[in-house]
C-alpha positions as CSV (number, residue, x, y, z in Angstrom):
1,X,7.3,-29.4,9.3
2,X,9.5,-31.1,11.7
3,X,8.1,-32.7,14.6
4,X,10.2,-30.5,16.9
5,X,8.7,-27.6,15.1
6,X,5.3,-29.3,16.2
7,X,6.0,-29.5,19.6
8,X,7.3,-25.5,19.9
9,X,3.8,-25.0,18.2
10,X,1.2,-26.7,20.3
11,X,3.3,-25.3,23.7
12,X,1.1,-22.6,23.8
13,X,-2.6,-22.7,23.5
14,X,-5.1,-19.5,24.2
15,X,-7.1,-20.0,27.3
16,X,-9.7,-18.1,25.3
17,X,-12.0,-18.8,22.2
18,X,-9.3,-17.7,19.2
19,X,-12.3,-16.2,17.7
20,X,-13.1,-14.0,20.2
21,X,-8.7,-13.0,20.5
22,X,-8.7,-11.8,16.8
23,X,-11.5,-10.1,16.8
24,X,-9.4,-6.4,18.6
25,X,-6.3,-7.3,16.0
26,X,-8.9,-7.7,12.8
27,X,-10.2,-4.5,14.1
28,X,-7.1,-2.5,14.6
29,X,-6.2,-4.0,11.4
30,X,-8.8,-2.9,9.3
31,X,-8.5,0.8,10.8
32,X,-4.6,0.9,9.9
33,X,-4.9,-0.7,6.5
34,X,-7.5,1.3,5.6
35,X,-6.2,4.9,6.1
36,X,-3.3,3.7,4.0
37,X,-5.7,4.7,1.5
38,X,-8.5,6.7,2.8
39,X,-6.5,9.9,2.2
40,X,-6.2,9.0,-1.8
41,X,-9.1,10.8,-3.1
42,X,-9.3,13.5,-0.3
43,X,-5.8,15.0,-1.7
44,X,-6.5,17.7,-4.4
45,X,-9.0,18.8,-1.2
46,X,-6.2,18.9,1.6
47,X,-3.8,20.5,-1.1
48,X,-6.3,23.4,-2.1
49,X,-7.1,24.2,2.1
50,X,-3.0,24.1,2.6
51,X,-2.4,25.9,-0.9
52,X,0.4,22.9,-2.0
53,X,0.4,21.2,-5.1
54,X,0.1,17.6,-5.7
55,X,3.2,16.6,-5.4
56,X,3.7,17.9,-1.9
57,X,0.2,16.2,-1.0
58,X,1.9,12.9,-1.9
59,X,3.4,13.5,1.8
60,X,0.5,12.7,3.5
61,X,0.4,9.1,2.2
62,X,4.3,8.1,2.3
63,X,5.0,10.0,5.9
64,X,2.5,7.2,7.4
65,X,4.1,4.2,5.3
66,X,7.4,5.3,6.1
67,X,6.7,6.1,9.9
68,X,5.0,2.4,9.8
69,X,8.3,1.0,8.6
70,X,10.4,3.0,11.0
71,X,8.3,1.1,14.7
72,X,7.6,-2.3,12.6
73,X,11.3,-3.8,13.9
74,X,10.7,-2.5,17.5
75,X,7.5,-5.0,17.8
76,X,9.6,-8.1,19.4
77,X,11.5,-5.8,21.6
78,X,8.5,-3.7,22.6
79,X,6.2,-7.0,23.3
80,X,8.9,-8.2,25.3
81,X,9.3,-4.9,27.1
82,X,5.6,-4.4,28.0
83,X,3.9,-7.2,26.9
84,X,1.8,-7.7,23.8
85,X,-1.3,-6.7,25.0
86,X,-0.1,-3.8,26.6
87,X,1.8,-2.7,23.4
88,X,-1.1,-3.5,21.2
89,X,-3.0,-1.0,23.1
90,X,-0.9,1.4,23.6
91,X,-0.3,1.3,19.6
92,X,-3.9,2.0,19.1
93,X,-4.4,4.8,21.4
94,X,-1.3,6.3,19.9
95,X,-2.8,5.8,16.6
96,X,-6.1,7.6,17.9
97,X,-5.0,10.3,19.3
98,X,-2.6,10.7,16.0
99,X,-5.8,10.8,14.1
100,X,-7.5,13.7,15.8
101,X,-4.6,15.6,15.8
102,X,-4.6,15.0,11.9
103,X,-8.3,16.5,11.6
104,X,-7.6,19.3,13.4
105,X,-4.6,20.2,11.3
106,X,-4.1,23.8,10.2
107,X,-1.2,23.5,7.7
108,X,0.7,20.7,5.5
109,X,3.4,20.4,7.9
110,X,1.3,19.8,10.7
111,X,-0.8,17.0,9.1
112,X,2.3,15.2,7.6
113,X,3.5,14.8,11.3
114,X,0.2,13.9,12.6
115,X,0.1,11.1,9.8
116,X,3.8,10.6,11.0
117,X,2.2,9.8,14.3
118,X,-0.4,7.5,13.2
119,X,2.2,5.3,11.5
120,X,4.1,5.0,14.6
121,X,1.1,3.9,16.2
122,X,-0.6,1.8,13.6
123,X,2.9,0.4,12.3
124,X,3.1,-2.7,15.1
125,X,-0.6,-3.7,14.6
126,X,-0.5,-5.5,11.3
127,X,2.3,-7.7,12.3
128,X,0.9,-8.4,15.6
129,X,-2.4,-9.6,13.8
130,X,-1.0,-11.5,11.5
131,X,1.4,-13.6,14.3
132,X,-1.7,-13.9,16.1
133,X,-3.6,-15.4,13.5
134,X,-0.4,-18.1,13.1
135,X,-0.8,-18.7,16.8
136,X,-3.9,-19.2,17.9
137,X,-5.0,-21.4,15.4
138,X,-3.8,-24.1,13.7
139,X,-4.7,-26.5,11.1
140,X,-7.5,-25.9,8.9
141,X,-9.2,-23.0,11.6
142,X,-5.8,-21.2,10.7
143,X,-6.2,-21.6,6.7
144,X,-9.7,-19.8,8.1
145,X,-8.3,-17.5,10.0
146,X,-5.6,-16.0,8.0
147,X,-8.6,-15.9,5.0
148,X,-10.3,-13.2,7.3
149,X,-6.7,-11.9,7.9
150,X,-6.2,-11.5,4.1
151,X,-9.9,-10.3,4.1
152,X,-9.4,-7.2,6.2
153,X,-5.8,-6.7,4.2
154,X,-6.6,-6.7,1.2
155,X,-10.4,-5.2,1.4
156,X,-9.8,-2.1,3.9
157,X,-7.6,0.0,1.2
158,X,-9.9,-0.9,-1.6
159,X,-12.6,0.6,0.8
160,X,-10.7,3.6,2.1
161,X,-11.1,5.6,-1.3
162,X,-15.1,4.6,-1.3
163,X,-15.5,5.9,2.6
164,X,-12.6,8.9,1.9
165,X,-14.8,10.1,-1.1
166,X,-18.1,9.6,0.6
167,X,-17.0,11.8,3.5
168,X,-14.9,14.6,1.9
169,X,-18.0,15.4,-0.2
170,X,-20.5,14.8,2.3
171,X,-19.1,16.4,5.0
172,X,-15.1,17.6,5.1
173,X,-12.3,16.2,4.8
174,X,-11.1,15.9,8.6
175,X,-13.7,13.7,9.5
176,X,-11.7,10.6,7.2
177,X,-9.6,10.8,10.5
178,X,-11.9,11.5,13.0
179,X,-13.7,8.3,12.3
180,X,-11.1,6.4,13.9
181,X,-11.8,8.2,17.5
182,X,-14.3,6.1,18.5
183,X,-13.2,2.8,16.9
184,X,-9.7,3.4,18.1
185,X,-11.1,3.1,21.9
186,X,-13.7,0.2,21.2
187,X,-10.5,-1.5,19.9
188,X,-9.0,-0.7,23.1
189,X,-11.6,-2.1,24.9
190,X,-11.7,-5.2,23.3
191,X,-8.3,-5.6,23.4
192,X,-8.3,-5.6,27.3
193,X,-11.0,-8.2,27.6
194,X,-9.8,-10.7,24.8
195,X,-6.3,-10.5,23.9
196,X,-3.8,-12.5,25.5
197,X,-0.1,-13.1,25.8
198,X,2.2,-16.3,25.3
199,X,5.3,-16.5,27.1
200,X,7.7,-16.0,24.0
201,X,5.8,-12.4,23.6
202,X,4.7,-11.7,27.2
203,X,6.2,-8.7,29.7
204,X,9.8,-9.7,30.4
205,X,12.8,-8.3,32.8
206,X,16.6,-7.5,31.2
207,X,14.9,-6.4,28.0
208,X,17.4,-4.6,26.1
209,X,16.7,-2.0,22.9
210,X,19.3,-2.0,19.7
211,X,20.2,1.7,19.9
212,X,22.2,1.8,17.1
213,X,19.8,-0.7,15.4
214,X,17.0,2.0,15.7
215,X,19.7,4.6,14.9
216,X,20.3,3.4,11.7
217,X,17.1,2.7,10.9
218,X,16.4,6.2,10.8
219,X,19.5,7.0,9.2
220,X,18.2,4.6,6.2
221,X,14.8,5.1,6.0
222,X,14.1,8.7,6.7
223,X,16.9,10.1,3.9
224,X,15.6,7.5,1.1
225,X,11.8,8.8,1.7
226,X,12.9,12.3,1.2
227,X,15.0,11.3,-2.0
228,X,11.7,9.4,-3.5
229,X,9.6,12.3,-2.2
230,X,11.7,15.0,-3.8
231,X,13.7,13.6,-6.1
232,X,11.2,14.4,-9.5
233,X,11.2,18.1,-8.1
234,X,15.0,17.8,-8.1
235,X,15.8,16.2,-11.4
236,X,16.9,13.4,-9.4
237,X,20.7,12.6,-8.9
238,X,21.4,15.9,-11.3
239,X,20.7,17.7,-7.8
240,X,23.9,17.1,-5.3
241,X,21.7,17.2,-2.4
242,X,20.0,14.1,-3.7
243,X,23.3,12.4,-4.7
244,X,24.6,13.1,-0.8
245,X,21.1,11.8,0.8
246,X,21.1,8.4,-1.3
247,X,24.7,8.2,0.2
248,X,23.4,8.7,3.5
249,X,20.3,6.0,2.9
250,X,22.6,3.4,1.9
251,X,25.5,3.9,4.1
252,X,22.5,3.6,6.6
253,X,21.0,0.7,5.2
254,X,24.1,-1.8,5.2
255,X,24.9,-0.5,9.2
256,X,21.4,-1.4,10.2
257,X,22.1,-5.0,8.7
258,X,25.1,-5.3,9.5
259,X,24.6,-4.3,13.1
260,X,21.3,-6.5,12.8
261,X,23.7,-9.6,12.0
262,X,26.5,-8.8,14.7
263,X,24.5,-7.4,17.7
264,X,23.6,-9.3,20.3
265,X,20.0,-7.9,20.7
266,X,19.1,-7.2,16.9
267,X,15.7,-5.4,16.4
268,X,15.0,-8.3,13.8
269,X,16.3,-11.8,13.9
270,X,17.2,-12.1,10.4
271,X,17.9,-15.7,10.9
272,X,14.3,-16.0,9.6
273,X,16.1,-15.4,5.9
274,X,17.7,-18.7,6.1
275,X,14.2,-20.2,5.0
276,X,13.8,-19.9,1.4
277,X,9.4,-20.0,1.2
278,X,10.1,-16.8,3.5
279,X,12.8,-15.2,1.3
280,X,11.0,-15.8,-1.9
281,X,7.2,-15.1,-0.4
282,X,8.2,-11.8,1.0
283,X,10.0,-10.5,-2.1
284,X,6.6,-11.0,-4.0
285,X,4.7,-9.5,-1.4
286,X,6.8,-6.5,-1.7
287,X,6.2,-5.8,-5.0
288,X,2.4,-7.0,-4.8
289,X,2.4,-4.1,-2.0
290,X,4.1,-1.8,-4.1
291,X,1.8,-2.4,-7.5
292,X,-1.5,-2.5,-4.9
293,X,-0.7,1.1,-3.0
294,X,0.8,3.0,-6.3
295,X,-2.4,1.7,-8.3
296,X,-4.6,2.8,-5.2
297,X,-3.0,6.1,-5.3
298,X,-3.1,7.1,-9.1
299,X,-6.3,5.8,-10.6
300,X,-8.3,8.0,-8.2
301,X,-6.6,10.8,-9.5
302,X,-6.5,9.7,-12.7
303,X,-10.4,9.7,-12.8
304,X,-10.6,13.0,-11.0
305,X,-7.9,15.3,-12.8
306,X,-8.9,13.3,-16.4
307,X,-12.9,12.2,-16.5
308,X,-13.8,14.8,-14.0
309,X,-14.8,12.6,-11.4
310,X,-15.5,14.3,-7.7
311,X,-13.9,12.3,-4.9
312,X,-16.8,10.3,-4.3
313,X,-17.0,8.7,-7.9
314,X,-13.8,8.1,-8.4
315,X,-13.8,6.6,-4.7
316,X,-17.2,4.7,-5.9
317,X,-15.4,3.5,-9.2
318,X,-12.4,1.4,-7.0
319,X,-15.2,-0.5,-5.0
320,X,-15.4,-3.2,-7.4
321,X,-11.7,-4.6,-6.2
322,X,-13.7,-5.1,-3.0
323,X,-16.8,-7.0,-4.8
324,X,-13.6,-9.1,-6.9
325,X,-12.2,-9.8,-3.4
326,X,-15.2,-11.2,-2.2
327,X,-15.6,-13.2,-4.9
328,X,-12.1,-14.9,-4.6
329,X,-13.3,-15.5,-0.9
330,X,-16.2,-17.8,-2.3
331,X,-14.3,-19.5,-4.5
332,X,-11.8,-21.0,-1.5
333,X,-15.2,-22.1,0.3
334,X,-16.2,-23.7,-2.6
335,X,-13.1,-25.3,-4.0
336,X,-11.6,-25.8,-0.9
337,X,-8.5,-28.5,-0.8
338,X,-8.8,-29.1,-4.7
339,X,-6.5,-26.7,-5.7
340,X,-2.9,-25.8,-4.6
341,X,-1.2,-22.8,-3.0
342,X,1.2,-22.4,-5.9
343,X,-2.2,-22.8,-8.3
344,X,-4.2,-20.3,-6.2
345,X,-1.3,-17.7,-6.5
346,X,-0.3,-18.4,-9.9
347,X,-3.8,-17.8,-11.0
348,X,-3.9,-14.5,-8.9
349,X,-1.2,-13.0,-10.4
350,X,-2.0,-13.6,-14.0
351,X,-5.2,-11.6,-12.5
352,X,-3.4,-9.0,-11.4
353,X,-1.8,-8.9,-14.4
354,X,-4.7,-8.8,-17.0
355,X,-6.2,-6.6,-14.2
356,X,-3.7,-4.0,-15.3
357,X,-3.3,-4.4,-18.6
358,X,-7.2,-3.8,-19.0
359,X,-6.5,-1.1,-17.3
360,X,-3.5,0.3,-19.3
361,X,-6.3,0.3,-22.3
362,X,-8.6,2.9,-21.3
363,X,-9.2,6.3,-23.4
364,X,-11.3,9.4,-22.3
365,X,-14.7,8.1,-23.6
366,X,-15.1,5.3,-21.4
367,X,-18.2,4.4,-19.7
368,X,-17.7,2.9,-15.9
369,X,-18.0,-0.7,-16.6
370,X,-14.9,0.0,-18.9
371,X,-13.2,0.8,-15.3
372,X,-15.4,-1.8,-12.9
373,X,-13.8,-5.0,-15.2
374,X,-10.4,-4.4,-14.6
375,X,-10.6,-3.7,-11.3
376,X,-13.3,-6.4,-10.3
377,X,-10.3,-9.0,-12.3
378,X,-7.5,-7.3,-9.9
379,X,-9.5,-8.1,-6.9
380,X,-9.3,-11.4,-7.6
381,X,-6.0,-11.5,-8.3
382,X,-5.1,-9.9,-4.9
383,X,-6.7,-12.5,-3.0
384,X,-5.7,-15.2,-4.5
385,X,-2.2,-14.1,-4.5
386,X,-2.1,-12.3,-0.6
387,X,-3.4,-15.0,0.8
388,X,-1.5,-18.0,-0.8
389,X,1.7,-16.6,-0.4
390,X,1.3,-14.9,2.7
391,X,1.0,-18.6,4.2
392,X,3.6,-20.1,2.3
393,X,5.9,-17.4,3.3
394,X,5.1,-18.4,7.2
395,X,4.3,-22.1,6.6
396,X,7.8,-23.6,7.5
397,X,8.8,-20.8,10.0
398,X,8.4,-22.1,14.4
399,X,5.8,-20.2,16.0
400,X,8.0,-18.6,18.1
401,X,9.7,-17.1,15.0
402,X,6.6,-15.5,13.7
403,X,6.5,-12.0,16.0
404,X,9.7,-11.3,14.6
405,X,9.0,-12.8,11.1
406,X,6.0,-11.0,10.4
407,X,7.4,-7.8,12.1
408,X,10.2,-8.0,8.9
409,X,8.2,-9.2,6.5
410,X,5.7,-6.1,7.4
411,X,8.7,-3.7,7.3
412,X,10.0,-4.6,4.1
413,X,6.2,-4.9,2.4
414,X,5.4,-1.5,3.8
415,X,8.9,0.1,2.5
416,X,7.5,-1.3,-0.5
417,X,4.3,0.4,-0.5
418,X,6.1,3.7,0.4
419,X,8.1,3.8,-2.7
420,X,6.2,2.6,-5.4
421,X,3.5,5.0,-3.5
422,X,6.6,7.8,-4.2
423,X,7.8,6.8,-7.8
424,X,4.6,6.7,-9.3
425,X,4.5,10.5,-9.4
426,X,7.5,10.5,-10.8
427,X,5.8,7.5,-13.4
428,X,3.6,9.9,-14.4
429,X,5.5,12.6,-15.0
430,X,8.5,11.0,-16.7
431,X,5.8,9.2,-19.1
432,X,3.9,12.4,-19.7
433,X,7.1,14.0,-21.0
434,X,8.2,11.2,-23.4
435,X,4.3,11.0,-24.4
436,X,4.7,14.7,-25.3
437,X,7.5,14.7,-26.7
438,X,6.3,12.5,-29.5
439,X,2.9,13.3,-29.9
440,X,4.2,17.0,-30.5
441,X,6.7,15.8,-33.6
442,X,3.2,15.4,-35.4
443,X,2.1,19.6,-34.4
444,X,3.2,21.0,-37.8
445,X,1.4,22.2,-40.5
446,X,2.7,19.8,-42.8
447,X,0.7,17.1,-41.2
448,X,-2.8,17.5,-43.3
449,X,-4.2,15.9,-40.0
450,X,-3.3,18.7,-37.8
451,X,-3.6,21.5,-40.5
452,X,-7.4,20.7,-41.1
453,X,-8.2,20.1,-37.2
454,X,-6.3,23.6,-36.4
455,X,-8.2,25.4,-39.4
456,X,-11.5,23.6,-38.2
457,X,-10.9,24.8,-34.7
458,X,-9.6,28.2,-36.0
459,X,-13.1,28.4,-38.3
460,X,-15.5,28.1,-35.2
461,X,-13.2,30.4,-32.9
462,X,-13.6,33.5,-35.1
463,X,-16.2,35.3,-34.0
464,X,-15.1,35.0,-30.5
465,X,-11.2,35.8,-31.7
466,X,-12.5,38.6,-34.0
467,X,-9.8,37.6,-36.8
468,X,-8.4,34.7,-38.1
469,X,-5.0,35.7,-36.9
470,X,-6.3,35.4,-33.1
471,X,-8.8,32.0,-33.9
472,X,-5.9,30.5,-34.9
473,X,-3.8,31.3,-32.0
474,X,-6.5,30.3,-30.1
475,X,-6.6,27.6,-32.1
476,X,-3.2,26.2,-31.0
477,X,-3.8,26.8,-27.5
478,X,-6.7,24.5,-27.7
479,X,-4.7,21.8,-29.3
480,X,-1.8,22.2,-27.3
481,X,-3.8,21.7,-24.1
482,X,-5.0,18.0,-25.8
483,X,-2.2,17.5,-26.5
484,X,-1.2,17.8,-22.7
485,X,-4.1,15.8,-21.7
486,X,-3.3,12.7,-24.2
487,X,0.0,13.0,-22.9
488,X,-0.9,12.6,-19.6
489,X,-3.5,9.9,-19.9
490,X,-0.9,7.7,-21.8
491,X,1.5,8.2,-19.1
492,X,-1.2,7.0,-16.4
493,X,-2.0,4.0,-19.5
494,X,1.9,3.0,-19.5
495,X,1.9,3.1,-15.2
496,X,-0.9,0.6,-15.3
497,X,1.2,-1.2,-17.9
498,X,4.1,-1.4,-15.8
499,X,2.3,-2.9,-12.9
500,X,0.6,-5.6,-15.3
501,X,4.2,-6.9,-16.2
502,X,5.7,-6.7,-13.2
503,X,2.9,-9.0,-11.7
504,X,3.4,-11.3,-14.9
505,X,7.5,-11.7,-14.2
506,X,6.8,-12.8,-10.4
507,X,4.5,-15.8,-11.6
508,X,7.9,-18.0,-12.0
509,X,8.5,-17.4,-8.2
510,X,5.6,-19.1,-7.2
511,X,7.0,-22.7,-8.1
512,X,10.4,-21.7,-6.0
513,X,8.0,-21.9,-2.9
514,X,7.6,-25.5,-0.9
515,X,4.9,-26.0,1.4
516,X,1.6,-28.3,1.7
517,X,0.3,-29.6,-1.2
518,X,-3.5,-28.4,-1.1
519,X,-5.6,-25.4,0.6
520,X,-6.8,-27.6,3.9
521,X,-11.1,-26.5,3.6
């Protein structure tokens, strides 16, 4: 870091402990991060009250991500409009009243733009968190800082389908959101005694807003959630509504750039993608984003629809990601400055990766440790890989830059989450049908395999069929629906696979990334 760069960084300094400022952000933090998730197991519930199937449930998840994405650009112009603090706590009471309103929903529609809602709300509070952690501190009380940043990150989904599952079968299914009521307004509170503003992100006159910024924003973002949404249902680009709304998402997509580069009050400030730790680091969070939401959105269901899990359990069976987080946190205290960033993130995603391979391994007749391992290994990984590269990305970036560079970065990590969150339906199901399609080559009564399992199935059917003609009709049925379920499960076993290598191929990345040579203990 230049010394220039040092200057712009010390011109500011909190008048309050730094402590006592991140404690509203960590808060709000935790409550948004953690009803990215909290939802997961609670969906075959909201689906049977709204009579949907699971697919259309999926729109409760990706309507918050993509809202989330949709405000995330607005942060620098919004803190300059009213303040930081004043937006920070408008974003939380917008976020609680958004989660009432999802509690007392009465149909699908109604919930998926109350969870709309919440991601408008909740959208600018990660960002802001995470550029107040860069600001307030510096040194090694920031490496300490952005660990309980990466903390609350990383741990609040993995606890969202433990508390989701605990409360939809303990009480309903409503009370996920109204939890946040009365942490939304203790945020509030703390917010107006703490949190203070610097002069680069305090209330300011001859603000302007990007219009057509915003516009085609929406343009981009709004058309290509549908198409992921939809698209399975649709048989993708075989559907022309499909082919005209990726049109639509792309033609929106390069205007929002382009205007983003040309206008003379962007939304984002993508000069920030001159600096190639920030370029690099945020294309690895996205897909660590991605691989960390999609996994947190099928193995729930996986354990529910497959091993008969109740939304509890299969809640219960996730928490060991937490207990693998917590675990990477010990290991900075203890090792402190002796190993490396690009060591600490190289050695989280080979984690990650075995995380999902062990994962891509499991059958029917497991037992639960057979699903704790895995998951306690990809809690390590995340850590160790958040937290690394997260700093790395910001490391070399002024601190007047980091508002509008964590506001992008968030964006783009959050689009992300939204469409591997989407595709992974459309995983399963693609998977499930090549599964079946060659598992059923074997169905034939030439196979002595099949013929003696459909004879011995057919032999302790007949008294209930009351022929052999019927027992071995009934017979096939029986077959055919394992046949469906091994289909399945392999498709969930490829999915994990997927993840696995795609954490495996970003491990080069990690030596394209410059910054300081040791974690400062």
């Amino acid at each position: 870091m230049s010394k220039e760069q040092e200057v712009i960084q010390q011109e500011w300094q909190p008048k309050t402990n730094p402590w006592l400022i991140i404690l509203p952000v960590m808060l709000a933090t935790f409550m948004y991060a953690l009803d990215e998730t909290v939802a997961n197991v609670a969906l075959p519930h909201i689906a049977g009250s709204y009579s949907v199937s699971s697919q259309e449930s999926i729109w409760v998840l990706t309507s918050y991500l993509m809202a989330s994405s949709i405000v995330i650009p607005m942060i620098d112009f919004f803190c300059k409009f009213l303040g930081r603090k004043n937006f920070f706590m408008l974003g939380v009471f917008v976020f609680t009243i958004a989660s009432f309103l999802c509690g007392i929903s009465n149909s699908i529609g109604m919930i998926v733009i109350a969870r709309a809602m919440q991601g408008f709300g909740g959208g600018c509070l990660m960002p802001m968190a995470q550029a107040v952690c860069m600001e307030c501190f510096s040194g090694e009380a920031r490496n300490k800082a952005m660990a309980v940043f990466g903390l609350v990150v990383i741990v609040a989904p993995i606890l969202g389908p433990v508390m989701g599952g605990y409360i939809t079968e303990n009480w309903s299914w409503p009370y996920i959101f109204f939890i946040n009521v009365p942490v939304g307004f203790l945020c509030i509170a703390l917010a107006k005694q703490f949190l203070e503003d610097p002069p680069y992100a305090s209330k300011q006159n001859n603000i302007h807003l990007d219009k057509w910024g915003f516009l085609w924003l929406c343009v981009w973002l709004v058309p290509l959630q549908i198409v992921f949404d939809k698209g399975n249902d649709a048989d993708w680009f075989n559907a022309p509504w499909i082919c005209w709304l990726t049109a639509v998402a792309v033609t929106g997509a390069f205007l929002f750039f382009y205007s983003q580069v040309k206008g003379k009050n962007p939304l984002v400030k993508l000069e920030v993608l001159k600096d190639t730790n920030y370029v690099f680091g945020t294309v690895m969070l996205i897909l660590i984003n991605a691989v960390l939401l999609a996994s947190l959105a099928i193995l729930p269901q996986m354990l529910q629809y497959m091993l008969g899990y109740d939304s509890f359990l299969s809640g219960l069976a996730i928490m060991p990601r937490g207990l693998g987080c917590l675990t990477a946190l010990l290991i900075f205290g203890g090792l402190g400055g002796r190993i490396t960033y690009k060591t600490y993130g190289i050695i989280g995603l080979c984690s990650l990766g075995i995380g999902g391979w062990m994962l891509s391994l499991l059958n029917l007749e497991i037992n639960p440790m057979n699903i704790a391992i895995p998951n306690y290994i990809f809690g390590i990984g995340l850590v160790f890989s958040f937290m690394p590269i997260t700093t790395l990305s910001c490391i070399t970036l002024r601190n007047d830059q980091m508002t509008n560079a964590s506001g992008l970065q968030n964006l783009l990590k959050t689009i992300g989450g939204a469409i591997g969150t989407s595709l992974v339906a459309t995983m399963i199901s693609r998977f499930s049908q090549v599964h079946q399609s060659g598992l059923v080559k074997s169905m034939h009564t030439l196979n002595p395999v099949f013929s003696e399992r459909l004879n011995m199935y057919a032999s302790s059917l007949i008294h209930q069929a009351g022929d052999m003609s019927n027992a071995i009709y009934m017979a096939g049925k029986l077959m055919y629906n394992q046949l469906i379920q091994q289909s399945t499960l392999c498709a969930y076993m490829t999915t994990f696979k997927v993840f696995s290598i795609a954490c495996f191929i970003l491990i080069p990345f990690m030596f394209l990334l410059k910054g300081e040579s040791k974690m400062k203990s």
